[in-house]
C-alpha atoms as one frame of an Amber mdcrd trajectory, in Angstrom:
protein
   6.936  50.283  -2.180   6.953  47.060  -3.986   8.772  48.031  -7.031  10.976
  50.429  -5.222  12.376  47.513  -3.013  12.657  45.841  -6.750  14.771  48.552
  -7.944  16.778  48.478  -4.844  17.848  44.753  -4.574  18.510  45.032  -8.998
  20.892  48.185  -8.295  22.404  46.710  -5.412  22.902  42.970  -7.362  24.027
  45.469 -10.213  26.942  46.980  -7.964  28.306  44.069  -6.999  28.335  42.546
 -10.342  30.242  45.638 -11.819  32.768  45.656  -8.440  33.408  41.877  -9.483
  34.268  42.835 -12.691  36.250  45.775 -11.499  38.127  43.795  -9.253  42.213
  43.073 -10.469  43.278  40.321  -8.432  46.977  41.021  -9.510  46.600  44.277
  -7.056  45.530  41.798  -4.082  48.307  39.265  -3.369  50.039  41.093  -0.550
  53.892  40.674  -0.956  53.624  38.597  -3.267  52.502  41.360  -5.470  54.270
  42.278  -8.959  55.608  45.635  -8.768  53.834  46.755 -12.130  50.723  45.739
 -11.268  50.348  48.268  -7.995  53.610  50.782  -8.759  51.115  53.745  -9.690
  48.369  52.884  -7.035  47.972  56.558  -5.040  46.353  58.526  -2.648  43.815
  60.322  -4.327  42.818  62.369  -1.557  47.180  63.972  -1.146  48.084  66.397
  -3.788  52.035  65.919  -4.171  54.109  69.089  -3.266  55.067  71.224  -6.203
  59.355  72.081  -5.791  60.012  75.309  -5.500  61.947  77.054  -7.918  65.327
  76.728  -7.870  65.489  73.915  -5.474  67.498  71.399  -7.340  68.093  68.040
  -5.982  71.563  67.084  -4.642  71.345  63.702  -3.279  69.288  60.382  -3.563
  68.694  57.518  -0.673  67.103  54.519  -2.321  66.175  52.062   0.020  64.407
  48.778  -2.538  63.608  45.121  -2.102  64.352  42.887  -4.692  62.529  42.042
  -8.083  59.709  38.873  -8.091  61.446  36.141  -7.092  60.793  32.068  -7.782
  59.345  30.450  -4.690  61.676  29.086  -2.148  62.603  24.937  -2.184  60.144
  24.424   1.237  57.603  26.431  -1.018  57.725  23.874  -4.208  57.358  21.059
  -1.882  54.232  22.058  -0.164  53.087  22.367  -3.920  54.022  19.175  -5.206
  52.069  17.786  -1.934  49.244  19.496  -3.067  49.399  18.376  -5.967  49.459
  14.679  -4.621  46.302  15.420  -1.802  44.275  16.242  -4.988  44.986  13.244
  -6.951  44.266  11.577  -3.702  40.594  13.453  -3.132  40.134  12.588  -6.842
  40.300   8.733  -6.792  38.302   8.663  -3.384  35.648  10.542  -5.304  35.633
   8.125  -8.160  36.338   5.076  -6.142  32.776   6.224  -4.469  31.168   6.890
  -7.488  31.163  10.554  -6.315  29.890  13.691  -8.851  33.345  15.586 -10.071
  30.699  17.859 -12.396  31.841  21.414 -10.008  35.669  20.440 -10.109  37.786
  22.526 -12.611  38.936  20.827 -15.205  42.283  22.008 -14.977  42.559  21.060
 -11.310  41.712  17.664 -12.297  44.961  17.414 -14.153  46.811  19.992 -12.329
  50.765  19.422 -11.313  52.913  21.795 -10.006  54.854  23.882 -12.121  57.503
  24.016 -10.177  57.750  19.622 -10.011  61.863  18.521  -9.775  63.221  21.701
  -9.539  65.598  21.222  -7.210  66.483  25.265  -6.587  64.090  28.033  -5.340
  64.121  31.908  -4.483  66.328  32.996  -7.260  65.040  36.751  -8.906  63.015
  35.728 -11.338  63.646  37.100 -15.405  60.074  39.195 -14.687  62.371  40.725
 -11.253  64.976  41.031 -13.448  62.920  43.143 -15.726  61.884  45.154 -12.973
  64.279  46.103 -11.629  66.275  47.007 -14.753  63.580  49.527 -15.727  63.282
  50.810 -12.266  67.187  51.789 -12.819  66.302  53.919 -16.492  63.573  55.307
 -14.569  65.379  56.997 -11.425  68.384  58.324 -13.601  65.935  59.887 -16.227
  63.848  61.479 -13.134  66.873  62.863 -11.201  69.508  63.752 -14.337  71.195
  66.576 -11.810  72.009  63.604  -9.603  73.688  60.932 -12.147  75.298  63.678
 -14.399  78.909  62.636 -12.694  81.142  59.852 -14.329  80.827  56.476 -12.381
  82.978  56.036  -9.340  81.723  53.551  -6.579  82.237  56.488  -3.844  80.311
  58.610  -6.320  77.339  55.733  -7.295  77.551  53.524  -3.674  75.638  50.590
  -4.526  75.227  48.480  -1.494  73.159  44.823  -1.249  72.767  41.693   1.163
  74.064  38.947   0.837  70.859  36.973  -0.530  71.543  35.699  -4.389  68.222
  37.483  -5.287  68.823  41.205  -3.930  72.656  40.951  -5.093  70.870  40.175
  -8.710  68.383  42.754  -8.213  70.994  45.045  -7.328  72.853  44.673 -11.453
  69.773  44.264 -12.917  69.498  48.145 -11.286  72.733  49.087 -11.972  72.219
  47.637 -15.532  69.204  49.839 -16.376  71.084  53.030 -14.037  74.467  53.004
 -16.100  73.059  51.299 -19.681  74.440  53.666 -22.331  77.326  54.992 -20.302
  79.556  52.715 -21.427  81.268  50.587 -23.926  80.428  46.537 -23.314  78.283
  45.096 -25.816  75.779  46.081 -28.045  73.963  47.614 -24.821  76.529  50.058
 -24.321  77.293  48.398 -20.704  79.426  49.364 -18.395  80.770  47.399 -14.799
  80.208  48.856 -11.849  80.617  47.650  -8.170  78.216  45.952  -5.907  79.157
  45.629  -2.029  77.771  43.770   0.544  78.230  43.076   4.239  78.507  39.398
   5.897  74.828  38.402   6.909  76.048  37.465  10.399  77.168  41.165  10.713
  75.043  43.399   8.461  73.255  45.724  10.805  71.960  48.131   7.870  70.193
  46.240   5.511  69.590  42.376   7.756  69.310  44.131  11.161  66.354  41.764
  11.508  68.856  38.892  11.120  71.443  39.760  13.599  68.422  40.598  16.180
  67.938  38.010  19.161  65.257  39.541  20.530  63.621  39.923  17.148  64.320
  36.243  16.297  63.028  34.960  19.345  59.503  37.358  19.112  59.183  35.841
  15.787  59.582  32.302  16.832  57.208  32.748  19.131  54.957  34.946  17.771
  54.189  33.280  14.615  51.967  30.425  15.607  49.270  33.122  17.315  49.555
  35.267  13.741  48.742  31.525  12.235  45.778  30.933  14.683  44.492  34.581
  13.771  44.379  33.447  10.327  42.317  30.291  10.944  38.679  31.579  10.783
  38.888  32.908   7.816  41.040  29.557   6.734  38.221  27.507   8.087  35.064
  29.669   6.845  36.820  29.611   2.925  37.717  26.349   3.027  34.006  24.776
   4.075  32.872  27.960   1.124  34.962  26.053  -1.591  33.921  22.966   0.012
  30.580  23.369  -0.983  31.282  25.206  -4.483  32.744  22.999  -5.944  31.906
  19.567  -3.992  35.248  18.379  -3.406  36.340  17.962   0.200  39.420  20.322
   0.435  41.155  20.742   3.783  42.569  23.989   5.324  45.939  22.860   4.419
  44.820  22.658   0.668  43.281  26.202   0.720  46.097  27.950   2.216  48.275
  25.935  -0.497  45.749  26.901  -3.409  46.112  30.733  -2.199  49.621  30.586
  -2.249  49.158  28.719  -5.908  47.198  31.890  -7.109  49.919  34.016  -5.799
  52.297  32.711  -7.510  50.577  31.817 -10.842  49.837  35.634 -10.870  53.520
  37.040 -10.652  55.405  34.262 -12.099  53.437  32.928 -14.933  50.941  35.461
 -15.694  47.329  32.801 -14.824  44.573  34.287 -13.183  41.899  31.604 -14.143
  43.110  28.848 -12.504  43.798  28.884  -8.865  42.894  32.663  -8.646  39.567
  31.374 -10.026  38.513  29.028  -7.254  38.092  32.114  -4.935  35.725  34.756
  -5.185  36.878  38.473  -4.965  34.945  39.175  -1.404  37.233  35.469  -0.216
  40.387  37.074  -2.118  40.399  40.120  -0.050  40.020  38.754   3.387  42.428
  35.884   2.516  45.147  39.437   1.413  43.866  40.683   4.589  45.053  38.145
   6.728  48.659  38.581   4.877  48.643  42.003   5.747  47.959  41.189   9.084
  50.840  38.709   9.332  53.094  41.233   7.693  51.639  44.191  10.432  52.422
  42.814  12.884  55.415  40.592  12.231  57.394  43.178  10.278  55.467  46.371
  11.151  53.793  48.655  13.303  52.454  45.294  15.525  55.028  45.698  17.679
  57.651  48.660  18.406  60.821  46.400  17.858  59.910  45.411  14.154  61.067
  49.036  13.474  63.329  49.962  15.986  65.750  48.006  15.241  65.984  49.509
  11.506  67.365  52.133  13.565  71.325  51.450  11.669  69.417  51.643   7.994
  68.148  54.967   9.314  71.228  56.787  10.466  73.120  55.406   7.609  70.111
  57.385   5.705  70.841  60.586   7.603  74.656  60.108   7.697  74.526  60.055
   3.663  72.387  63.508   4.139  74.461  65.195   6.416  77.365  64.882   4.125
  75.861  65.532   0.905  75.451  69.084   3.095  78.484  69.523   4.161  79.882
  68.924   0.990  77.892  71.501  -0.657  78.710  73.810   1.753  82.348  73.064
   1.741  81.880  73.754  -2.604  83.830  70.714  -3.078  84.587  69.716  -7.000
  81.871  67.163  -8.659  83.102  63.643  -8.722  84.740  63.846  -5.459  81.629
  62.910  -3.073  78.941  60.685  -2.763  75.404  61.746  -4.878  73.346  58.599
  -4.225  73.452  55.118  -2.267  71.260  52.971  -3.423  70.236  50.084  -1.395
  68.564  46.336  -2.223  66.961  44.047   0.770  64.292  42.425   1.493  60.426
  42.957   2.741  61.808  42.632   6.065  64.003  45.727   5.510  61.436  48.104
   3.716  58.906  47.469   6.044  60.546  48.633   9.189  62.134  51.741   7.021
  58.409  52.644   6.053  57.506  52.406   9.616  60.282  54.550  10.248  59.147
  56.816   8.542  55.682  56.666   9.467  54.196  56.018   6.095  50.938  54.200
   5.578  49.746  55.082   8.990  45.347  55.843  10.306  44.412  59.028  11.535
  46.101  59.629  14.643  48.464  56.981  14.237  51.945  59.056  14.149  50.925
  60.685  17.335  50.740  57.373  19.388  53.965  56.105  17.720  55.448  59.052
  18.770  54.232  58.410  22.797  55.103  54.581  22.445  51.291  53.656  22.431
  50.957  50.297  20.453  48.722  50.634  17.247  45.087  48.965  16.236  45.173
  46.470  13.715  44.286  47.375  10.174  40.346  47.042   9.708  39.062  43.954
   8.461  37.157  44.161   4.749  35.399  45.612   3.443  36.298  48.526   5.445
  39.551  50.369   3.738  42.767  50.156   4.889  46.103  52.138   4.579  48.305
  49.106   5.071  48.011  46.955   2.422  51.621  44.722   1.732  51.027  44.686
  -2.299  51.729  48.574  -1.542  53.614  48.619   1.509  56.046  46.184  -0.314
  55.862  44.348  -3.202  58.014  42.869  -5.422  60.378  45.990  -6.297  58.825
  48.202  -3.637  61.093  51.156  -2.807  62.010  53.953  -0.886  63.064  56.751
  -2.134  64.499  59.622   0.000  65.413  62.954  -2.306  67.845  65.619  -0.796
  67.166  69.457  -2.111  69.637  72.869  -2.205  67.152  75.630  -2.153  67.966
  78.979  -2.312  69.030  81.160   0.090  65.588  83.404   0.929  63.674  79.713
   0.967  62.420  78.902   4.828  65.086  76.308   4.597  68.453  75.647   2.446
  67.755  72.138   2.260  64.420  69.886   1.846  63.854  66.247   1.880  61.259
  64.657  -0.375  60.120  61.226   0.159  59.141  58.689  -2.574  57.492  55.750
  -1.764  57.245  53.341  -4.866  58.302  56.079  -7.192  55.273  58.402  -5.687
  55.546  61.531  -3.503  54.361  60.299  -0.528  52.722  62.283   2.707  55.164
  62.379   6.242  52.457  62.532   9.460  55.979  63.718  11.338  56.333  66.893
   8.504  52.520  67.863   9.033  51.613  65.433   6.482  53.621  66.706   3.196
  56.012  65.024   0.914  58.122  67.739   1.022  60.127  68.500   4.297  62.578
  70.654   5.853  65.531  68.711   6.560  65.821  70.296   9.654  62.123  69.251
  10.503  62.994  65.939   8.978  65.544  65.364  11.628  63.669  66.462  14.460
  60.413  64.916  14.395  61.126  62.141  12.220  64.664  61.019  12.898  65.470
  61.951  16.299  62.524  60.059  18.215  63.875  56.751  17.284  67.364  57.458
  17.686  66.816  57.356  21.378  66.439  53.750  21.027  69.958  51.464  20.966
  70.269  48.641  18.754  72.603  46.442  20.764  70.003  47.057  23.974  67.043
  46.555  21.865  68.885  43.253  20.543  70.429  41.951  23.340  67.985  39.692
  25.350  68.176  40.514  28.945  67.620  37.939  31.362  66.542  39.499  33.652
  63.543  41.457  32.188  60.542  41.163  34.223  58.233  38.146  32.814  55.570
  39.022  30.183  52.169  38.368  30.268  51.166  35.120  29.359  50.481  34.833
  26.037  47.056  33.267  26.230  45.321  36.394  27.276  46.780  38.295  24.021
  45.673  35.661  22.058  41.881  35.953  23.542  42.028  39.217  22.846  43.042
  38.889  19.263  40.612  36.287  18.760  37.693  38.359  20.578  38.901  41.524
  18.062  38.882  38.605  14.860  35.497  37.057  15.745  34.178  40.425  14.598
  33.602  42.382  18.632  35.062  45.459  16.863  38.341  48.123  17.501  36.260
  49.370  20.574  36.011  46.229  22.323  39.621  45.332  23.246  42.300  47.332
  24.472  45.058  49.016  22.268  47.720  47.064  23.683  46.232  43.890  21.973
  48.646  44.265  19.205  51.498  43.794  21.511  52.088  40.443  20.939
């Protein structure tokens, strides 16, 4: 008995060496997540449609956000302070005569990389990259769909008004059109980018020109911060300890965002990545995810709701690719793709939408307005994960099919989701849908919902609950009392 326990703890000591070693922490940085490292990360378990013969596709929605970006100016600042707290913690610990033996070397001597830049939030050359690729890609997949000449009512290409998803949006068109024409040694070509005003663009920054959005988000975001304290708290006094240094909260949650960025930008893993062990990395992605759930996601009904514009524009583009197929009309005279560049904020709400990266039962409780769980806590596995959900380049794609006439339906849509066929709850859980189907159970739910009466505060809505007993119930759900414990509404913030 002895020797089997023996066996047990070496096996056990020997699996969580080898998942360690396994572990990619470029796949675990939420958002902030390069598109290449998590582009071909799939469901396993969901065996892609195969297209029926004959189908051919017609029409393309692409729905994107933009490329890896730089961090923002606020975000270099709250660098460059860390930067200056550890210099500080550094002569207090020599000043006492203090061991600095378990202190990287590197930190030691660390300063930002981003020190005096006075600009932040551009697409970075890696976005640039791509994005450009992501462009060769989609017209080498679809070559019935970007067979026509360029026209911009042929090749819409639509963007905000954001410096980084207007770049995103050439570096696409760049990779889309390279070859086609006759600038450079490239073979370039021009091509037109449009964008709406971002006090008016109700398609791609609904979430900007939403009140009632704005206002849940302003005061919404300090519970999602005190949900992420624990786990703050309990890593912080964890490095604390490793390495003998006395780090504050405020210096963990900059060191995370460090590693984040170190990852995508620069390409370092060992540095800042380094100071936090895979089992601290994953709940430290998990309280991202959480921010981004319920923030931007299924947390609450409006965070998708109001992407209600991006979805009839969808639809719209749809219904006339139809119609002009029916009507025969000559090639080159109506619209084969519109292709789209935002923000996380945008391809969030669409996935929602959609009902993509949904548990079990989910899509049925969407469907009867019943607020959602929120995604389990690690180690247990998750759908909704934001270096999938939306990373750096994450995309929908929406594919429109002519099938032929003794098919169960003339047309089919096909969603991609990152470039992968991707399973529809609302379509009985294939990536490959009726459009007829597609409309009813997907579309038509959500379009019962307004925009202007979701948007418009009313002032005379009846009060809500105060928002101390939500936050008890988070915290009682956090502190590890389980799913069971606290109502389903708990995620109504």
């Amino acid at each position: 008995m002895a020797m089997a326990a023996i066996l047990l703890l070496i096996l056990a000591l020997f699996s969580n060496s080898k998942a360690d070693q396994d572990f990619d922490v470029r796949q675990h940085l939420s958002t902030v997540t390069r598109y290449s490292a998590v582009k071909d990360i799939v469901d396993d378990s969901f065996l892609p449609s195969d297209i029926p013969d004959g189908c051919t596709p017609i029409h393309l929605n692409l729905v994107a956000r933009h490329g890896t970006r730089t961090p923002t100016k606020k975000r270099m600042r709250e660098l460059e302070k860390l930067a200056a707290h550890v210099q500080e913690l550094l002569k207090d610990a020599k000043e006492k005569n203090l061991s600095l033996q378990k202190v990287p070397a590197w930190l030691q001597k660390w300063e930002s990389p981003w020190k005096g830049k006075l600009t932040g939030g551009e697409l970075d050359i890696k976005g640039e990259e791509e994005m450009y690729q992501l462009g060769i890609r989609v017209r080498e997949r679809f070559p019935d769909i970007f067979n026509e000449e360029y026209h911009p009512d042929v090749y819409p290409i639509k963007t905000t008004q954001v410096p980084r998803a207007s770049a995103s949006a050439v570096a696409f068109g760049m990779g889309l059109f390279s070859g086609k024409g006759s600038l450079g040694p490239g073979r370039h070509r021009a091509f037109a980018v449009t964008s709406e005003s971002r006090a008016s663009d109700l398609v791609l920054r609904f979430f900007d020109c939403c009140q009632t959005y704005k206002d849940f988000r302003k005061n919404h975001g300090p519970a999602v911060d005190n949900l992420k304290e624990p786990i703050l708290t309990e890593i912080t006094s964890a490095l604390a300890r490793r390495y003998e240094f006395n780090f504050t909260r405020q210096d963990i949650s900059s060191l995370w965002f460090l590693c984040k960025q170190e990852t995508s930008l620069l390409d370092i893993t060992d540095q800042a990545c380094s100071l936090f062990s895979p089992t601290e990395v994953a709940l430290l992605e998990w309280t991202d995810d959480l921010e981004v759930f319920i923030l931007k996601g299924y947390g609450k009904s409006l965070n998708y709701r109001m992407g209600v514009p991006l979805l009839k524009d969808v639809v719209q583009s749809m219904e006339e690719a139809i119609k002009a197929k029916e009507d025969n009309q000559a090639p080159g005279s109506y619209e084969k793709a519109r292709l789209r560049f935002a923000h996380a904020e945008t391809v969030v709400p669409f996935s929602c939408l959609l009902g993509l990266f949904l548990e079990g039962s989910d899509f049925q409780r969407i469907q009867k307005e019943e607020p959602l769980g929120l995604p389990p806590k690690p180690p247990q596995n998750r759908n909704w994960r934001g270096s999938t959900v939306a990373p750096f380049a994450g995309n929908n794609m929406l594919v429109l099919y002519s099938c032929p006439a003794n098919s169960s339906s003339k047309y089919f849509v096909q969603v991609l989701h990152n470039e992968h066929p991707t399973r529809m709850p609302g379509c009985g859980g294939t990536d490959f849908c009726p459009f007829e189907v597609f409309e009813e159970r997907i579309v038509r739910p959500h379009l019962k919902h307004d925009y202007n009466t979701l948007c418009n505060v009313n002032l005379d809505q009846p009060k809500q609950k105060p928002e101390t007993s939500k936050l008890l119930q988070l915290f009682r759900w956090f502190f590890g009392l389980g799913n069971d414990d606290i109502p389903s509404h708990r995620v109504e913030l």
